[in-house]
Every structure is written in structure tokens, then in C-alpha cells.
N, C-alpha and C positions, 0 to 999 in steps of 0.2 A: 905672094904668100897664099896659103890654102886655106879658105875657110874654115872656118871650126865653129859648131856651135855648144855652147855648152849649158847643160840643165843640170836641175838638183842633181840629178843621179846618174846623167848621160851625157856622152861624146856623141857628137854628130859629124862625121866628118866625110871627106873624100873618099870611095872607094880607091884602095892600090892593090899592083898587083900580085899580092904576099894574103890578098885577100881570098884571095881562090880558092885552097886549099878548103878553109872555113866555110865558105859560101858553098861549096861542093856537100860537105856534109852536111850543114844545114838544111838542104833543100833538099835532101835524100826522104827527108820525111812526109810520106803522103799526107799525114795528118796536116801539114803547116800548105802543103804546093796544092791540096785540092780546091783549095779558097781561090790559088790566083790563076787567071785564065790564059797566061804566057805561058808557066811553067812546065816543063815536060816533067814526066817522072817513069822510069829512072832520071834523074841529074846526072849528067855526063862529066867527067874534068874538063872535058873543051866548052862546056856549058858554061862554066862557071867564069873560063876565063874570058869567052866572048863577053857574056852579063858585065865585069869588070869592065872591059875595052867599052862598050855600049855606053854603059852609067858616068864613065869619066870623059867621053866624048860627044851624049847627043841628050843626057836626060839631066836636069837638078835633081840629082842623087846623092841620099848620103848614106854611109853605113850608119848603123848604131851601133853605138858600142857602151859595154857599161864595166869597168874597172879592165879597162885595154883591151876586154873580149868584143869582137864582133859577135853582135845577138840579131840583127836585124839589118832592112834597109827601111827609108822611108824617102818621098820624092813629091815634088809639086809640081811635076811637066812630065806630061801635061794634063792632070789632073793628080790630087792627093792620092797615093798609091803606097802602101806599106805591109811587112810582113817582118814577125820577128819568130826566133824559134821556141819550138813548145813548151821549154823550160822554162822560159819567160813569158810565158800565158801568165794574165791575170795578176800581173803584178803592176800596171796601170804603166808601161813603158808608154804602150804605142799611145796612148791620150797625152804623154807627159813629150813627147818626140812629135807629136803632130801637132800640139801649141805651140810649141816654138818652131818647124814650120812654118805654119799658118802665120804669123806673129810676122816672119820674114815676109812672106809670102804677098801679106799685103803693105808692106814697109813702101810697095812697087804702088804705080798709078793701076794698079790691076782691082777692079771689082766685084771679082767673082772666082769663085774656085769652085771646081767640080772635085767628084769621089763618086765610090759606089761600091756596092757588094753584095755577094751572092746571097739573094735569098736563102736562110737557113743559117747563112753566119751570125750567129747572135752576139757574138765578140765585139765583130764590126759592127755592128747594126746599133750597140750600145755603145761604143767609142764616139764615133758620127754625128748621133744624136747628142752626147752629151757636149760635143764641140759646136754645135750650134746648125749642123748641116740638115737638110729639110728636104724630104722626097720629092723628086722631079723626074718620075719616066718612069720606066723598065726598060730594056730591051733582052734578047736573046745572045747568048756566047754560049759559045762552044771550052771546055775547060780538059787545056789540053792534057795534063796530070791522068785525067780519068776516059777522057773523051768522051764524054757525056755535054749534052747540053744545059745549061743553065740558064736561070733568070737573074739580071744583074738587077739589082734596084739603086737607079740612078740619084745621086742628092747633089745637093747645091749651096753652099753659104755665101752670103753676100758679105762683103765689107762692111758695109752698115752693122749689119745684127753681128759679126763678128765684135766691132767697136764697141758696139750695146753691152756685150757681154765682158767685155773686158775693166 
């Protein structure tokens, strides 16, 4: 059977591949792909359907979806990784999809989970923090949407202070 996770307001589930179509438009918008540092843009249809094949074969990926739409994805391998589309900015998805995550994430003997994001994303930078995750680094990427380089700022939650907080 396929996992499903389920929150107040959100499905988490498998990427399939009836997904593409969605994921394709989605990711069309530079506003949402400038933030992730994989994403090409233009978003190709063969883009969307490799990301598919990819996500259900090498990463713990899941869509988000919220009343059977795909709005996003969100992932814990191998580091917390998410992105939903701009219609659903600011409506507290990716914090309420990345608790229960995270929640799974450390159900496991695992004690640490990494994330990060671009300096400048203030979305993310307030998601993160208010999940409990704590600056550890920087390093340089290159973002491939704009092909520009970037500064990631690296963070870190432990198990511990995840527990604490719970």
C-alpha cells in the first residue's frame, strides 16, 4: 500500500504519473523555481515527467495536495526540501506539510535533519525557524532557473529540540 500522510488541511502522498501534467505548469513559474537550485526554467514536459520517475524511484517524496489538487512537493532525503505553488503562498501549507514530515522523519533512529535556503527567501527563512531548524553554514550554488549564483544558508534541527518542541 502507498503511504499517505494526512494533516488538517493536506494529502501527502506519492508522486504518479498523471502528475506531470500539474507539475509541468506549476514549475513554469519563475516566481516559485528561482528559490530551488535544481530547477530549470523554462520547465520542459519531459522535465516534469523525469522529476515524477526520480521522486517515486530515488528520493522520500511527496506531493502535496490540498482538496485532490496537487499544490506542491515536499521531501526528507536527503535533506528537508519543499516547494508549493504561488497561489498557495502564505497560507501556512509548507509549515503544516513540514511538521508532519519532520514528525515521520524522526519516528526513524535518525538524529538530525538538514534544509536550507536561499538567502533572501524570507518564506523559507521564517518556515525553518519557526520549525525549530538553527543556522549551520553557508555555502555557494549556482540556481539553475536564473543561472545566477547563490548563497544557501545552511540549517539543522536536531531530534532533541525537535522533541522539546513538540
Amino acid at each position: 500500500m502507498t503511504e499517505v500522510i494526512k494533516t488538517e488541511r493536506l494529502v501527502l502522498r506519492r508522486f504518479r504519473r498523471e502528475d506531470s501534467s500539474r507539475l509541468f505548469t506549476l514549475l513554469n513559474d519563475l516566481d516559485v523555481v528561482r528559490w530551488l537550485t535544481v530547477v530549470p526554467h523554462p520547465y520542459e514536459a519531459a522535465h516534469s515527467t523525469e522529476f515524477v520517475d526520480a521522486m517515486a524511484a530515488k528520493h522520500d517524496a511527496f506531493a502535496i495536495t490540498r482538496e485532490e489538487n496537487l499544490i506542491g512537493c515536499i521531501s526528507t532525503g536527503p535533506q528537508l526540501g519543499y516547494w508549493v505553488a504561488k497561489a498557495s503562498w502564505g497560507r501556512g501549507y509548507v509549515t503544516e506539510a513540514s511538521r508532519a514530515m519532520i514528525s515521520r522523519f524522526f519516528r526513524s533512529d535518525r538524529q538530525e535533519l538538514t534544509s536550507g535556503y536561499h538567502v533572501g527567501n524570507e518564506r523559507s527563512k521564517a518556515v525553518l525557524s519557526k520549525l525549530g531548524f538553527k543556522p549551520n553554514g553557508q555555502h555557494r550554488a549556482t540556481a539553475r532557473s536564473t543561472n545566477e549564483d547563490v548563497i544557501i544558508q545552511d540549517v539543522l534541527l536536531r531530534r532533541v529540540d525537535w522533541e522539546a518542541m513538540q
